[in-house]
C-alpha positions as CSV (number, residue, x, y, z in Angstrom):
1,X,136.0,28.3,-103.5
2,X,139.3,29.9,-101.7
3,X,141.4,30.6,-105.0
4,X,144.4,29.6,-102.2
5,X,144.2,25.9,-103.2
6,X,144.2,26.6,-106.7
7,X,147.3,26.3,-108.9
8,X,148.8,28.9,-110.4
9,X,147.8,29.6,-114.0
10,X,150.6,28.4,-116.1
11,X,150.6,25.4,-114.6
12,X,147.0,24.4,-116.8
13,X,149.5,24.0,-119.7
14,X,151.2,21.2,-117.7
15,X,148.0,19.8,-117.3
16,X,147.1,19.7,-120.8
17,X,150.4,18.3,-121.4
18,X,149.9,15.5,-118.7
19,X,146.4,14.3,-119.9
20,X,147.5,14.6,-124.0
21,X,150.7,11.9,-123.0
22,X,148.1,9.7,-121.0
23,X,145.6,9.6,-123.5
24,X,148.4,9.1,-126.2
25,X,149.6,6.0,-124.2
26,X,146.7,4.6,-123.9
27,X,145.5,5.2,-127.4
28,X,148.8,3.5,-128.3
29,X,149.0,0.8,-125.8
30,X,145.5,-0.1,-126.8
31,X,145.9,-0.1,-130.7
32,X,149.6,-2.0,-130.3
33,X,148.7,-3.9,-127.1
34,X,152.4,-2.8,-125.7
35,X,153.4,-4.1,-122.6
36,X,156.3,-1.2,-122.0
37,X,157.1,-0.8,-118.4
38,X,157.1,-4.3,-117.1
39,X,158.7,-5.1,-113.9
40,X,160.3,-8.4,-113.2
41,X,161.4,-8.9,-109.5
42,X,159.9,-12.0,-108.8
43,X,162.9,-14.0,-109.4
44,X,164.0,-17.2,-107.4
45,X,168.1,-18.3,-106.3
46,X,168.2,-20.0,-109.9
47,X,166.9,-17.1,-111.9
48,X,164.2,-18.3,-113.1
49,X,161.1,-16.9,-112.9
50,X,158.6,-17.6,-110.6
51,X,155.3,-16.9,-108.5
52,X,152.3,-15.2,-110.0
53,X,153.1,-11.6,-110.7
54,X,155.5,-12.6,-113.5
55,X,155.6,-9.7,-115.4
56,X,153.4,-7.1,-113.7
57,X,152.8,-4.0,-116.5
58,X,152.2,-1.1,-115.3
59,X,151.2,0.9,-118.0
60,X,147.4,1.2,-116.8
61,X,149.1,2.8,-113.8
62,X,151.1,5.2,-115.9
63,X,148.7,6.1,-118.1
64,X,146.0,6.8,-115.0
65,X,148.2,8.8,-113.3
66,X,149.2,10.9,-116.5
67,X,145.2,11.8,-117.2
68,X,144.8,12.0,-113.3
69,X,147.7,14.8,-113.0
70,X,147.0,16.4,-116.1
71,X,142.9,17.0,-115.2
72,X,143.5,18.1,-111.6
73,X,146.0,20.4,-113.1
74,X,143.8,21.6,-115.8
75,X,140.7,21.6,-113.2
76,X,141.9,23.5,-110.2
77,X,144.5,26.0,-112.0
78,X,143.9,29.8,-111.8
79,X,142.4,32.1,-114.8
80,X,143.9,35.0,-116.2
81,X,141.1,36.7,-113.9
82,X,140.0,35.1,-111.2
83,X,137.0,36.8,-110.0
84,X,133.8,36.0,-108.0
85,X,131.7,35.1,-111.1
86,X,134.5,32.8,-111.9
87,X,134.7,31.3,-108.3
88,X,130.9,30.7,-108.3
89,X,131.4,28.9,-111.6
90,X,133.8,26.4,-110.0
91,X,131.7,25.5,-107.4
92,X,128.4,24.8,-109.9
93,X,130.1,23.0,-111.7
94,X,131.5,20.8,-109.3
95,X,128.5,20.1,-107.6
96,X,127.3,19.7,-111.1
97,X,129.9,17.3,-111.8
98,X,129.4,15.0,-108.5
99,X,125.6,14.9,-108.9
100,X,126.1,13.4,-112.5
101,X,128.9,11.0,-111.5
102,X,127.3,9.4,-109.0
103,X,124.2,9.4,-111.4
104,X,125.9,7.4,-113.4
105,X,127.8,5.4,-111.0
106,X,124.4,4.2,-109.8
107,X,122.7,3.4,-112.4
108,X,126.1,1.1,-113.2
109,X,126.0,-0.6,-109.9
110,X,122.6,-1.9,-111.0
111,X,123.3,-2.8,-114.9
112,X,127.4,-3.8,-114.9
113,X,128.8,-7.1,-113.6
114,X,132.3,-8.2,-113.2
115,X,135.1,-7.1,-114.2
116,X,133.3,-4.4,-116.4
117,X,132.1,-2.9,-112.8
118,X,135.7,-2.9,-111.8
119,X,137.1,-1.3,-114.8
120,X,134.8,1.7,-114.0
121,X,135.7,1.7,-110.6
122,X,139.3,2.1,-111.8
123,X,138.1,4.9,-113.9
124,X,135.9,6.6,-111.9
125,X,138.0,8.8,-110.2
126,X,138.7,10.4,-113.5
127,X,134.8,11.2,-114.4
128,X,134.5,13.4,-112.1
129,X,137.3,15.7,-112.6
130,X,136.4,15.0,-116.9
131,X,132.8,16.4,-116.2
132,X,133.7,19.0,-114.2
133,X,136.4,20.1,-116.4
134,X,133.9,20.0,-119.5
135,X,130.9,21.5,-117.4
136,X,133.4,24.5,-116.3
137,X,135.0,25.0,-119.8
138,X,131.8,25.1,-121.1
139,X,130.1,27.8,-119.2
140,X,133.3,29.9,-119.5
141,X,132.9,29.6,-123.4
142,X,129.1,30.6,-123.1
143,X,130.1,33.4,-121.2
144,X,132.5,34.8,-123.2
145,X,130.2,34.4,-126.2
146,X,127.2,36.2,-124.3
147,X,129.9,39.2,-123.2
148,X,131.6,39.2,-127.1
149,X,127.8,39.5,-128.6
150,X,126.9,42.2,-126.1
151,X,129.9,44.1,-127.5
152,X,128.6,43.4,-130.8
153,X,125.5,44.8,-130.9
154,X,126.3,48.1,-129.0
């Protein structure tokens, strides 16, 4: 993977920051059922209001684009060292990560209906970046375990 389409390293701590205020707003807008950004432009001469999209909420938009930022940031930011080990990393673990997701999106194309199917279709596009982030954090933490054990035992 060219490390010239990666973001620079500080910007992972936007990232986090991004996906921690989506995940808040939807933890919160779940447990309160808040309806915070609604937008009400469907308005007639008179005022009143009229036509079907009311009071369209876009809060699931918010809150998907928050997580959506905040993982590709995290995902596809530099290390501190950015080396070929690293780079080889990456790339297993997103192939890792699309094998699984579609996996999974498969075997829900056969046993969800409706409008469950549709609500994974929404948040689909933020497994794969979740399982790649978890697959690559977690074999960066297994080698830095192996390396801090080798330094323990000579």
């Amino acid at each position: 993977m060219k490390t010239r389409f990666l973001f620079p390293y500080r910007w992972q701590l936007a990232g986090a920051v991004l996906l921690v205020l989506g995940i808040a707003f939807f933890l919160i807008d779940s447990q309160y059922n808040l309806r915070l950004f609604v937008w009400d432009n469907f308005r007639n001469s008179k005022g009143d209001l009229t036509g079907d999209g009311l009071n369209e909420c876009f809060d699931n938009e918010i809150q998907l684009t928050l997580a959506l930022l905040g993982l590709l940031l995290l995902s596809f930011s530099k290390e501190k060292v950015e080396d070929e080990q690293i780079a080889q990393l990456r790339l297993d673990s997103l192939q890792w990560a699309v094998y699984f997701n579609y996996i999974v999106f498969f075997l829900l194309i056969f046993f969800s209906y409706g409008l469950s199917f549709l609500f994974y279709c929404m948040y689909n596009m933020l497994t794969l970046l979740l399982f790649f982030f978890a697959r690559f954090r977690w074999k960066i933490y297994q080698i830095n375990r192996s390396v801090k054990l080798e330094e323990q035992l000579t």
